[in-house]
N, C-alpha and C positions, 0 to 999 in steps of 0.2 A: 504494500500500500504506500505509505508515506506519512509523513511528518510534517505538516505547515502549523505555523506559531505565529500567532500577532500579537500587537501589544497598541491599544491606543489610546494616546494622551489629550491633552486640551492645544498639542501646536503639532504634532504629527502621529502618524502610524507607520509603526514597524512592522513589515512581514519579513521572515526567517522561512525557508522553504528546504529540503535536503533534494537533492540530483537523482534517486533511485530511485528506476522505473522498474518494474517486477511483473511480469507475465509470466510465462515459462521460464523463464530465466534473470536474470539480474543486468538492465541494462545503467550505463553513466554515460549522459554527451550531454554537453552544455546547450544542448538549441534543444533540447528535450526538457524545457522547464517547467516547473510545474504553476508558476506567476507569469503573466503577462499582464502588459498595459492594453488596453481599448480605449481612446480618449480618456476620457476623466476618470476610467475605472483601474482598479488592481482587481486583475480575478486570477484567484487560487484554489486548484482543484486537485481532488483526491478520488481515490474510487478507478473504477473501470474506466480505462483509457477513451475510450470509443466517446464517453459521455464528458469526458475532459477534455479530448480534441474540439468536441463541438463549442461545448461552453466557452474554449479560449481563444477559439480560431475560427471560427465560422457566426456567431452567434454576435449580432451587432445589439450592444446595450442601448435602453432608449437615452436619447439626454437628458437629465432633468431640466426642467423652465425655474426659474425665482422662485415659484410659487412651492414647486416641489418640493426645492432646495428646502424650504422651512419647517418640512416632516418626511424624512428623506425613509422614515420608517415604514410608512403610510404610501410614497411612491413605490419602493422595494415591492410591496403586498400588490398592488392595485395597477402597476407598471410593470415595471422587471420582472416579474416573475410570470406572469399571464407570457409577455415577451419572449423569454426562456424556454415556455412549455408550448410554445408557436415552434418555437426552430427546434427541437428538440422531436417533436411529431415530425414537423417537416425534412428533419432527418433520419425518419426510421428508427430514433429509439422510445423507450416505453415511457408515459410519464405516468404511470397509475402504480399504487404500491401493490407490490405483489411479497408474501409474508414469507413464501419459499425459496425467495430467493436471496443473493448475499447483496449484502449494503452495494448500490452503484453507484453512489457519489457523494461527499458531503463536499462544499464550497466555502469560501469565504470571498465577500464582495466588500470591496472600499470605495466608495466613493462618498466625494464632501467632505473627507477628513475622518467620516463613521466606518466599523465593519458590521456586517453582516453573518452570521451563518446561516448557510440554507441546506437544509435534512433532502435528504432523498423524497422525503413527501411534499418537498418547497414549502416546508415551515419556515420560516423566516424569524431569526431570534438574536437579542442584541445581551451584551454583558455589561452589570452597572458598572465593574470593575476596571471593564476594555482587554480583557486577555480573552484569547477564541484560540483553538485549535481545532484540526483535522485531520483524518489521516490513524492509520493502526500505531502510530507512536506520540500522539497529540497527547495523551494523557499522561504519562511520564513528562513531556515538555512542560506542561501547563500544572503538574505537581510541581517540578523543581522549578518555575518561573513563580509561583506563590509560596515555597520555600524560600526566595533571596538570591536563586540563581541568575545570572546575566540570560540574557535570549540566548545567547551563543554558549552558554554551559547548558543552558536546559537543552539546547540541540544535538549537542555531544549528548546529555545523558540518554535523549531518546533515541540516541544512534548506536547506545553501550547495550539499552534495555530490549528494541525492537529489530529484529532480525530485516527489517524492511525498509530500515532508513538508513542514509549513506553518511559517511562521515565529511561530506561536500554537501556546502551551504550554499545558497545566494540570499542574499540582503537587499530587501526594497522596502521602499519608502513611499507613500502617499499621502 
């Protein structure tokens, strides 16, 4: 799976992301990120490739207007995500939950300076805190990030703890 960690403050958001990609086998190449930019978004995806290709490479986010901008919680629910589950149909994968099957995506979306997470059922859920993770090693990242680890130690420890995160980081900023 994967490892993505955010952190968000009142002047930026830090996302932490690890390089390892894991199908049948264990891949590392830098143009296989797991963060990209779209305009004014950071989108970070975890989960089944196929539904993270789409999400960060095909899948054009609406812009918000002013107005949006002033409950970007409320755009996310009622924009973004209706948006998401348009290109996601129109590319042939499932948007209905199915209970049999294994988790095929969890996200984290930035925009406006806010994150996002969004569940496999496009629940959309924010933290009073600002720390979100994703990914089969987020939960070690996001123990030792509320332990007093730096970003970049909680990312080592969920690269020591989860067989699925690489010990290759990238660091972005929104």
């Amino acid at each position: 799976m994967t490892t993505i960690l955010a952190k968000q403050n009142a002047s930026e958001v830090v996302v932490y992301a690890d390089l390892q990609v894991t199908t049948n086998r264990k891949f590392l190449h830098e143009e296989m990120t797991k963060v990209t930019q779209r305009g004014q978004y950071l989108l970070a995806g975890s989960g089944l490739s196929s539904y993270c290709d789409v999400f960060q490479h095909i899948w054009t986010p609406p812009t918000p207007t002013a107005t949006d901008k002033k409950d970007l919680y409320h755009f996310m629910i009622a924009k973004v995500i209706p948006s998401l589950k348009k290109c996601f149909k129109e590319n042939d994968l499932k948007v209905e939950s199915d209970k049999d099957d294994e988790t095929r995506f969890a996200f984290l979306i930035v925009v406006g300076g806010q994150v996002f997470d969004i569940a496999e059922d496009f629940a959309v859920t924010i933290d009073k805190d600002g720390i979100f993770g994703v990914g089969s090693g987020s939960s070690f990242a996001i123990g030792a990030l509320k332990a007093g680890a730096s970003m970049e130690r909680a990312m080592q420890i969920a690269h020591e703890l989860d067989p699925y995160t690489s010990a290759e980081f990238q660091v972005y900023y929104g």
